[in-house]
N, C-alpha and C positions, 0 to 999 in steps of 0.2 A: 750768441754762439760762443763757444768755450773755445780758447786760442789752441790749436794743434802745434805743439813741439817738435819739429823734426830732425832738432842738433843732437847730436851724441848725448853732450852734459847739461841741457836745459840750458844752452847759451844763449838761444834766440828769447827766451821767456823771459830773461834778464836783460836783454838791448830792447824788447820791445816794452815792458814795464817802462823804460827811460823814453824809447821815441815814439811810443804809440799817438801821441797825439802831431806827428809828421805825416803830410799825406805826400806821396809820391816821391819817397827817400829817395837816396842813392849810394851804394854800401862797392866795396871793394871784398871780392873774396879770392886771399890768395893759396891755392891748394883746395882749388874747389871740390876736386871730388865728383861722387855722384849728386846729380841736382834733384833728389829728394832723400836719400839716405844718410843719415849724420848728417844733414844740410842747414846751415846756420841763416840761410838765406831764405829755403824752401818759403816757409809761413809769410814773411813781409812780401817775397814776387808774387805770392797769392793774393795779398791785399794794394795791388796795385806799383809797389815799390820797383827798384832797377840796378844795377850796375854792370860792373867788372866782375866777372869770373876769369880766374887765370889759374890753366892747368896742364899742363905739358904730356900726360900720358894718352894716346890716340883715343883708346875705347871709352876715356871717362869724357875727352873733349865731345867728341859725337855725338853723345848723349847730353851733354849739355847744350850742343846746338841745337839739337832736334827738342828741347824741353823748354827752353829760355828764349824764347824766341827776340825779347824786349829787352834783354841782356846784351851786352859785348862780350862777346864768347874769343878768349887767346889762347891759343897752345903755344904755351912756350913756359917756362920759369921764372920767376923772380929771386936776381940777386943781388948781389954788391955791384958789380960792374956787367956792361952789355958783353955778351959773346956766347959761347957755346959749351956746355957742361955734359960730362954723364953722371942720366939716373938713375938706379937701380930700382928696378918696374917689380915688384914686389907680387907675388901669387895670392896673397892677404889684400884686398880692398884697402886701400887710407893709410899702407904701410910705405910705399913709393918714396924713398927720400936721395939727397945729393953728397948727403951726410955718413963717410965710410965707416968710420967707428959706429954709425947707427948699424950699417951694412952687417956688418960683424955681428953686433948684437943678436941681431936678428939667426943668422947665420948659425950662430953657435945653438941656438935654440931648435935648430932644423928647417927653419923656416927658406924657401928658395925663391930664389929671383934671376933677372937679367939683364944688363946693363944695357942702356943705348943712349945716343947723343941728342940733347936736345937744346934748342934756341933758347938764349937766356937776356932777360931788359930789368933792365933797373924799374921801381916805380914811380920814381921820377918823371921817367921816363913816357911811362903808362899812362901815368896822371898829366904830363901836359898835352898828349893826346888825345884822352878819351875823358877827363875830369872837367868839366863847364863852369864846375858850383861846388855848392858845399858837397861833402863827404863825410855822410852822417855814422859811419863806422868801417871800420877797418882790420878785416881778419884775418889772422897767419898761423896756416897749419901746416906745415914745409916737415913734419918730423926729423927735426935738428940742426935744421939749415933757419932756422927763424930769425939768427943774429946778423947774418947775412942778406936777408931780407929786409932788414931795418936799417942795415946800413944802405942800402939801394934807397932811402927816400927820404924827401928835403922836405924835413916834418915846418922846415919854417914857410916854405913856398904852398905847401900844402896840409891842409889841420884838419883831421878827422877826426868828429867828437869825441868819437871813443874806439881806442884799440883795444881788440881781442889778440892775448897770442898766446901759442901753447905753450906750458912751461914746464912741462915734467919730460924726463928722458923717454924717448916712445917707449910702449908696453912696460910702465912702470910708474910710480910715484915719485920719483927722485927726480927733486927741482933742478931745474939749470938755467933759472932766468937773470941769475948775478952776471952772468958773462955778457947779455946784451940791456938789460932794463937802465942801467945805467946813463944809457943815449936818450932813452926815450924821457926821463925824467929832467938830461939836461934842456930838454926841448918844451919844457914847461906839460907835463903831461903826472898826472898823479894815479899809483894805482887805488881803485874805491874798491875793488871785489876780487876777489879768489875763491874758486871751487875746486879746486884740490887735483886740476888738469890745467886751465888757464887761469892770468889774468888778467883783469880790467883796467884800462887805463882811461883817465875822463881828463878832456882838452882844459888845462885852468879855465880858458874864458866862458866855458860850459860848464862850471863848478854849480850848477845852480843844479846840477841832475845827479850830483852826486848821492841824495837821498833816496831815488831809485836805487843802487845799492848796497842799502844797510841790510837787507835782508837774501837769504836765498828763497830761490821759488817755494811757493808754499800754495797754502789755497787759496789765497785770497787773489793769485793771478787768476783762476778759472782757466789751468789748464790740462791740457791732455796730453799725453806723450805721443805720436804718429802711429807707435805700433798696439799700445790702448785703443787708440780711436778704430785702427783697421779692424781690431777684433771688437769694439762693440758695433761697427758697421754690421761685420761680418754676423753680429747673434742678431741686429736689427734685423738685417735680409735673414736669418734662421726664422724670426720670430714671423716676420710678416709672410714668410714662405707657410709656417705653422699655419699663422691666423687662414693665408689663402685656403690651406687644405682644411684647416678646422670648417671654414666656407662651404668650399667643395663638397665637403663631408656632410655637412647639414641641407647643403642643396642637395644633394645625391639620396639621404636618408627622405629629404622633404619628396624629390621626386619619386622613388622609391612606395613612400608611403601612401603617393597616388596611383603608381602604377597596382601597386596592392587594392586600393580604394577602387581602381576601374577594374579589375580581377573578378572584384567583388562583387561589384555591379554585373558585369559578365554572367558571372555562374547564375548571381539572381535572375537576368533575365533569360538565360539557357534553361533553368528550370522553369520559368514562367512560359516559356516558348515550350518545353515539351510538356508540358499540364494543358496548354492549349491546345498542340498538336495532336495528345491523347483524347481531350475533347471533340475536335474535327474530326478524331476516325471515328469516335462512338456516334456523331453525327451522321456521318459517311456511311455507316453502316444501317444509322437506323434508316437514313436516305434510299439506302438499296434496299433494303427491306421491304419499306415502304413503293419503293418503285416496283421490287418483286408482286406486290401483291394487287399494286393498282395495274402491272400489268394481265397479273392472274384475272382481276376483276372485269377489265376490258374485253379478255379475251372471253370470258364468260357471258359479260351484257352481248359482246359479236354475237356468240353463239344463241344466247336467248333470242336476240333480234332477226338470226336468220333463221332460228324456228318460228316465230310471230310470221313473218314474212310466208313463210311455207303453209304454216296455218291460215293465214290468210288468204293465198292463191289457192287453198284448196275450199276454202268455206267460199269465195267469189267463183271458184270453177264449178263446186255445187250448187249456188245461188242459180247460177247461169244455166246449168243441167236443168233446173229446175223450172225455171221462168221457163226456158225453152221448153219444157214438156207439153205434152197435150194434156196432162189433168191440170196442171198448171192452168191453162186455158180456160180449161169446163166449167171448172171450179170458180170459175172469177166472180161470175154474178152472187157465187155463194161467202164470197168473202167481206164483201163489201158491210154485208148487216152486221156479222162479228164486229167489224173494227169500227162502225157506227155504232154499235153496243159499246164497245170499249171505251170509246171517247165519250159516251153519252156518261158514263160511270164516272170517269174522268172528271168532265168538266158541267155535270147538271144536267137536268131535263132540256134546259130553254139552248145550250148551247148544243149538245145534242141530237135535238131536233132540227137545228138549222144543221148540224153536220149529217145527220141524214136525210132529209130533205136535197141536200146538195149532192151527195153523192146518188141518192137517188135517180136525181137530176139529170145528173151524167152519163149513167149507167143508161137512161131511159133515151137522152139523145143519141147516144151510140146507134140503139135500133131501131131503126124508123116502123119496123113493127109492132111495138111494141109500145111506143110513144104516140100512134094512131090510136090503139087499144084505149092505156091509158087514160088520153086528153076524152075520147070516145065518154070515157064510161066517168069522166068526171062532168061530166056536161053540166048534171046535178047538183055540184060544188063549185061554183064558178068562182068563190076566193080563194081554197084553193088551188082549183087549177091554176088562177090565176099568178100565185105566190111559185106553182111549180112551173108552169111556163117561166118565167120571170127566173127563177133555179137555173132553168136548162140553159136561156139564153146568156146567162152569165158562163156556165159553166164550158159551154161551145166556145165564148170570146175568149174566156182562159186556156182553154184548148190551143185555139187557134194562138193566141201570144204566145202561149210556149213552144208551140209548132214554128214558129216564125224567130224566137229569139234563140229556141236554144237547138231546134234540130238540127244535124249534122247538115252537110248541102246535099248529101248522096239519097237523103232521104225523105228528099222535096218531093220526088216522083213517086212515093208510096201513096195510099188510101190513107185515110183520117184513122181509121180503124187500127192502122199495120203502127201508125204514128203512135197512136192510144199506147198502145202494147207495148213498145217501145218505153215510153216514158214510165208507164209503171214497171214495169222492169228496174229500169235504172232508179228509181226511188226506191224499191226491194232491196237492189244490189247496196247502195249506199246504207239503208237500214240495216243489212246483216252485217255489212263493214265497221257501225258505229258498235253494233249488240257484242262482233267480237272482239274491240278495241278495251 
């Protein structure tokens, strides 16, 4: 990952080219400021690093507690001697100095502030307090109080690889490092770098880092400035907001183009449903139709069947006029040859003859006058008499079984004769029932 810059002038890109390979430094930042803006610290507390922050104005201390949590967070100033100083608190961010001719500067430019008093320690002082170990750099941004600050610390008792200090008049180019760099040079400290705001000074006995810097920042640190990085965050989160909606978009068009696909399907089977339903009624109708006509039908076979039926009670109520008649009666002995003719025609001479022979029979046993006659006058013909005797008694045992199986009970008490009648009757009736069927 590419190193984020969060110093004003690329200061930290040039301390940490030198101590990058230090893990869990520990740096001095005097005039800390806000603890990520212009913050020469910000990038090494992110990779584990610590120290001193010392900064005397309320709202920038605040903020530095509440961010640095791994820090020693001072409000107070660093100067020459311990005691109590006014700063003028500047309406400019990083303009705050103890420095009156800075005051001025400022001042004349329109620039406004406010004075107040604030606590002031040597770093001497600082460092035999809060310093354990080494003191892998050491930074003073005091806007023109810096000579002042250097004189507060016993570079022999304590050796910070490398000092940072501002060295131009604030808001300008115009160096003023002749007035203090003199100290720090007699304290065995050499400057290796200048960037055209501070410069760098590298501990002799740490001369071996001095080739860290022969160059300024370039590309080959792999870095970023803090307010580069925010804005390519800032198009990262645009781009991957895009890509989300380019997403969205395509799911929505995907969904979209099924809601259409089931639309589609819909209306096919809405007209498949009403081609059907057109069908059902042309069914529907040919159903009633057909139901109209099967009930026309019905009501007609009704009617046919209760004329049959009329026709019939009247052809059985004439049957029965008839049977019951007296010529009905008279006539019987005259019928019987006819329909021994007819059957004789029917079915042959030989069958014929036994059917008139048999009915003869019958007829003949019925009346004992006529069966004395008869047997009388065949006396002559004794086979067949014999063959018509033999007729009669068969045709009297048939009598008699059908007298016995089939006559009602009411008309037990009748003559054989009243029974006769009877039964041809009813064989009559059933013949003109079959003739008009």
């Amino acid at each position: 990952m590419s190193f984020i810059s969060y110093a004003q002038n690329c200061e930290d890109v040039m301390l940490w080219r030198a101590l990058k390979d230090i893990r869990r430094g520990f740096y001095i930042d005097v005039g800390a400021n806000d603890p990520e803006t212009d913050s020469v610290t910000k990038a090494f507390y992110d990779r584990g690093w610590s120290g001193i922050n010392i900064e005397p104005i309320e709202s920038h201390y605040a903020a530095l507690k509440a961010a640095r949590e791994r820090d020693i967070n001072l409000q107070c100033a660093a100067g020459a001697a311990a005691g109590e100083l006014e700063i003028w608190n500047s309406e400019t961010r990083g303009w705050s100095t103890m420095d009156a001719e800075v005051v001025a500067i400022h001042e004349r430019k329109g620039h406004a502030g406010s004075w107040q008093k604030v606590p002031v320690r040597t770093l001497t002082d600082i460092c035999t307090e809060h310093a354990g170990g080494d003191i892998h750099f050491l930074k003073i941004d005091v806007e023109g109080f810096e000579g002042d600050v250097l004189k507060g610390m016993d570079f022999d008792a304590y050796r910070p690889w490398v000092v940072v200090v501002e060295a131009t008049v604030p808001d300008s180019q115009v160096e003023n490092f002749s007035d203090w760099e003199g100290g720090l040079l007699n304290k065995a400290y050499e400057c290796v770098y200048a960037d055209g705001l501070n410069r760098f000074y590298l501990a002799r006995e740490h001369g071996g880092l001095s080739g860290a810097f022969k160059y300024p920042p370039n590309v080959f640190d792999d870095f970023v400035c803090s307010g580069h990085y925010a804005a390519l965050i800032q198009v990262g989160e645009a781009d991957a907001r895009v890509a989300r909606a380019e997403a969205l978009t395509t799911q929505a068009e995907a969904r979209l183009a099924q809601a259409e696909n089931l639309v589609s399907q819909a209306e096919i089977r809405a007209e498949q449903v009403d081609i059907l339903s057109k069908r059902l009624d042309v069914r529907a109708a040919r159903a009633e139709t057909r139901a109209t006509q099967a009930e026309a039908l019905a009501a007609q076979s009704e009617r046919r069947a209760s004329q049959a039926e009329e026709r019939a009670f009247a052809a059985e109520s004439r049957v029965r006029d008839l049977l019951g008649s007296t010529s009905w009666r008279v006539t019987a002995p005259l019928r019987w040859p006819i329909e021994a003719t007819r059957r004789l025609r029917r079915g042959g001479m030989r069958a014929g003859a036994k059917v008139l022979l048999r009915h003869a029979a019958g007829h003949i046993g019925r009346h004992p006058r006529l069966k004395r006659l008869v047997l009388g006058a065949l006396n002559r013909f004794p086979a067949f008499k014999s063959r018509l005797v033999g007729a009669m008694t068969a045709t009297a045992g048939s009598g008699q079984r059908r007298q016995l199986e089939g006559a009602p009970t009411e008309l037990a008490a009748l003559s054989f004769r009243a029974r006769q009648v009877y039964f041809d009757l009813t064989v009559e009736i059933e013949r003109h029932k079959k003739r008009g069927n």
